[in-house]
N, C-alpha and C positions, 0 to 999 in steps of 0.2 A: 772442468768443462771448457774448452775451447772459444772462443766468442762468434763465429761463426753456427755454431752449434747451438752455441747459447738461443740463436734468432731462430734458427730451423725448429728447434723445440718448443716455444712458444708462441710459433704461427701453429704450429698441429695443435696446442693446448686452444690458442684463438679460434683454427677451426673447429676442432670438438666441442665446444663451447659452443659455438654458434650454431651448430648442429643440434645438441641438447634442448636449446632458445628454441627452435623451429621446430623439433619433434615434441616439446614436454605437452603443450595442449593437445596435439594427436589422439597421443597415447594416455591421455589425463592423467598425470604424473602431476601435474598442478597447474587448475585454469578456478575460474568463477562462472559458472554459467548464470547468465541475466535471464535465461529463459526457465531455466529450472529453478532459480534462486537460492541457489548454495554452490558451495565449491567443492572438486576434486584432487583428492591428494592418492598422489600412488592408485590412481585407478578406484580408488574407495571415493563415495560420498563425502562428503566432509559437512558435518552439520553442529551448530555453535547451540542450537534449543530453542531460538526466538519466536519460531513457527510454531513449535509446540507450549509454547509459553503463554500466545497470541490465540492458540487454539483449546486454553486450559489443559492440555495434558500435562503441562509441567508446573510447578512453583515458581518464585520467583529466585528462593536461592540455588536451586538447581541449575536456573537456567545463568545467575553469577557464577556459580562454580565451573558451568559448558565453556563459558565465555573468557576465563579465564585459563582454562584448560586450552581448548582447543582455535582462541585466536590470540589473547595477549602472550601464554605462554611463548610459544612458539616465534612469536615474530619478534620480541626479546632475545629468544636464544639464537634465533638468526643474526640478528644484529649483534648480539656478544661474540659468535664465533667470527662475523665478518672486523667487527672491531677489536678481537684479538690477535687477528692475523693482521690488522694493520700496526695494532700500536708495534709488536715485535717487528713486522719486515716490509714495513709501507702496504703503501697501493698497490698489492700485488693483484688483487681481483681484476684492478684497471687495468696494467699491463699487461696480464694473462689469461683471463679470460674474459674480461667486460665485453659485447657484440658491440656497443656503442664504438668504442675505441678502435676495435677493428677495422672498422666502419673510416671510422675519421684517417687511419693511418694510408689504408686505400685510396683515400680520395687527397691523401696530403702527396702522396708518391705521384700520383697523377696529375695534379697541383703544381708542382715542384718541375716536373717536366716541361709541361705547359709554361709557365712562366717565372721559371726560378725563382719561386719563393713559396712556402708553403701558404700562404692564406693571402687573400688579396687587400687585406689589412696591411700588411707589411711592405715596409719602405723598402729595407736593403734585401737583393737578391743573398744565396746561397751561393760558397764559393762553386765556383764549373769544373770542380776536378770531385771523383769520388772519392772514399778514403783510402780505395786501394790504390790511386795515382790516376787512374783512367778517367780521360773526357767525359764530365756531367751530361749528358743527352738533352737537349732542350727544343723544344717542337712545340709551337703555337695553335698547330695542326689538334695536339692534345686536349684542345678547349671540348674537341669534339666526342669526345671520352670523358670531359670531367663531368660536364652537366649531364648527359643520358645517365651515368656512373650512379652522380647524386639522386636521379629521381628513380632510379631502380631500385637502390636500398632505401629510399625513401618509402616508395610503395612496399616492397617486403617489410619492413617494418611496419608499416600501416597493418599490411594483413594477419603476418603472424600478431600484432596484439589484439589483434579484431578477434582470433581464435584463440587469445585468451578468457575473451568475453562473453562469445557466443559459440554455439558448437561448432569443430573445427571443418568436419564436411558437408556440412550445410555452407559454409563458407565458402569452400574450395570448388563444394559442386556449383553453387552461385556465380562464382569466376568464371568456371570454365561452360557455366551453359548462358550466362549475360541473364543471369532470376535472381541477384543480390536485391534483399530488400531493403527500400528506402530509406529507413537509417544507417544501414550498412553502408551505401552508396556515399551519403554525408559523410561516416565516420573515416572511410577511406580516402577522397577526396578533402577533409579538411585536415587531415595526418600528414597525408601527401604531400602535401603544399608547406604545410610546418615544419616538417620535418628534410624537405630539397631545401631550402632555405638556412633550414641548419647548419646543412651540411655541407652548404657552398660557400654559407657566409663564415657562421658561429661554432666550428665546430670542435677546436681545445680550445678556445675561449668559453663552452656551454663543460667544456668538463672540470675548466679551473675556477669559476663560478658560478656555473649553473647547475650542477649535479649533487645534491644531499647527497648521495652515497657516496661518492667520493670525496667531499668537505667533510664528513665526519671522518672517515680512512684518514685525512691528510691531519683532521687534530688531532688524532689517538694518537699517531705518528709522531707528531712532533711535542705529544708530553712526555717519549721516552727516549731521554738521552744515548741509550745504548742500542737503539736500533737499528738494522739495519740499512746502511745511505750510501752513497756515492764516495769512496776516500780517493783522493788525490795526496801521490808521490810531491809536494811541496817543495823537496831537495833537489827534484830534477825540472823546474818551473821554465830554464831557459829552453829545454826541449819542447816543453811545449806550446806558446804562443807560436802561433802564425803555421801553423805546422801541416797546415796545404798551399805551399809554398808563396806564402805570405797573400795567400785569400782567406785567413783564417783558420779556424779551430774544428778540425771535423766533427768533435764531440759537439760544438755548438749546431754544429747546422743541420745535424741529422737529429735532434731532437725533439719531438713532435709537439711536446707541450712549449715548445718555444722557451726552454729555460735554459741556462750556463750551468752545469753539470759541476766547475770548478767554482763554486761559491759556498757563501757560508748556508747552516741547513732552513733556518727561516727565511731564506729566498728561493728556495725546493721544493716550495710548501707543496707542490700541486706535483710532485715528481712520482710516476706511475710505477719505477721498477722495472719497466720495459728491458732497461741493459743496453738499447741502442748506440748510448755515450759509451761504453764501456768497448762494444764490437767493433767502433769506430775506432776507439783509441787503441785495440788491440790489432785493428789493419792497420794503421799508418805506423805503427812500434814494430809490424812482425816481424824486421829484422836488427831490432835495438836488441842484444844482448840483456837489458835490462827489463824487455818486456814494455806491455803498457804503463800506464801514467794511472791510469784509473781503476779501480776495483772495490767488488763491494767489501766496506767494513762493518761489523756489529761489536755489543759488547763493549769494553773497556776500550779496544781500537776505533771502536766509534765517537766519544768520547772525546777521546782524545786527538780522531781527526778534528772536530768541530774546535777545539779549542787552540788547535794550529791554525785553522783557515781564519778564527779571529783575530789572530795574533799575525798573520799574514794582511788579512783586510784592515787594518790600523794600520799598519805600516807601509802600508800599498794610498792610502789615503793621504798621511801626511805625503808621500812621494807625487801625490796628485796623478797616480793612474790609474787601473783597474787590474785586478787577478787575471 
């Protein structure tokens, strides 16, 4: 797969995803209603027994046996297959389909234009060349797009989990005839506001710290040596420093969790899989003969990248520089 290709594929995987996110309560494919007080799965009821438990129709090991059937099972085995696809091939959920991250990658690109540098946390701008050679675009004008940007997917995120909650066209007809009831109105209005803030302040800062789903992705990850990770060509190291003509490293600066791509794997911890560093490195190489610098490794090459880049970071140490 090509690395331009590589990105066009997993914005449609991002979009579809995001799409799924927005239709699953619709269609009750899985929400909680707080009005009816049980959840829907696949259009079915979903009922755990505690009401009939509470109403004597049930026992009480019946209603242990419901409970472990239809809410611990389950949300075990969600968590085993999300935690088996990370320990083999990282955060792939984050890069590919998480809406969060989508989210954030959108408002970093918009970010980035605005003020050269993805987060307004950050000291050093992004070099001004992209990785294909062309003038980085840079317009202050863009402020005027980030903040409307953030508080649009701020509210969509408010609403579609509102319609997790409560029914979804009682919701939607509420919006659009201004009859949202007064918890509704709170629960949108204080999302709203948590959630723009997020998104302008905190936003791969809230995924490389503040996200359980993605802190357990990133340890499963990094207890299996032969997973899938980022390998770096080592033999050809002089090619790559400086390699937007000495503005730096394209793989560094297009990557959204703010991490170096060419380092050892416990300074990766929080690396999504996105491929970004890889499409970058495969634009500024596409006419090296030798190709890019970077590509995913697993298995035994995986291995055995991590145990080059330490043997690289040791000696890159006593030399008092950095990789």
């Amino acid at each position: 797969m090509n690395k331009p290709a590589l990105q066009r594929y997993r914005l449609l995987a991002q979009m579809g995803f995001f799409a799924l996110f927005t239709l699953t309560p619709i269609f009750d494919l899985f929400r909680y209603d707080l009005t009816e007080g049980h959840a829907y799965f696949l259009t079915r009821e979903w009922h755990i027994g505690i009401d009939d438990m509470l109403a004597g129709r049930a026992g009480a090991s019946t209603t242990v046996i419901n409970i472990l059937l239809y809410l611990f099972l389950p949300i075990l085995g969600a968590g085993a297959l999300l935690i088996g696809v990370a320990w083999k091939w990282g955060r792939l959920y984050c890069g590919w389909l998480c809406p969060h991250f989508s989210v954030v990658e959108t408002i970093n690109r918009l970010m980035v234009i605005a003020t050269g540098k993805h987060s307004v946390w950050e000291k050093k701008a992004t070099p001004p060349w992209e990785p294909d050679g062309t003038p980085a675009p840079r317009d202050k004008r863009y402020w005027l797009l980030v903040v409307p940007a953030a508080v649009a997917f701020a509210f969509a995120w408010a609403v579609v989990g509102l319609t997790y909650l409560m029914p979804p066209f009682q919701v939607y007809h509420g919006l659009f005839t201004a009859s949202l009831l007064r918890g509704e109105v709170i629960f949108l209005s204080a999302a709203t506001t948590v959630l723009t803030l997020e998104f302008l302040f905190a936003r791969h800062l809230f995924c490389r710290y503040g996200c359980a789903v993605g802190i357990f992705q990133s340890f499963a990850w990094m207890t299996n040596k032969q997973a899938m990770v980022v390998g770096f060509e080592r033999s050809r190291l002089n090619d790559c420093a400086n390699c937007l003509d000495g503005h730096g490293s394209a793989c560094d600066a297009v990557c959204p969790m703010r991490l170096k791509p060419r380092n050892l794997k416990r300074w990766m911890f929080a690396c999504t899989q996105c491929g970004q560093c890889l499409s970058a490195c495969g634009t500024v190489n596409r006419d090296q003969p030798q190709g890019a610098l970077l590509h995913w490794v697993k298995n035994e090459e995986a291995r055995q990248n991590e145990a080059g880049f330490s043997a690289l970071s040791k000696t890159d140490e006593n030399a008092g520089g950095k990789i």
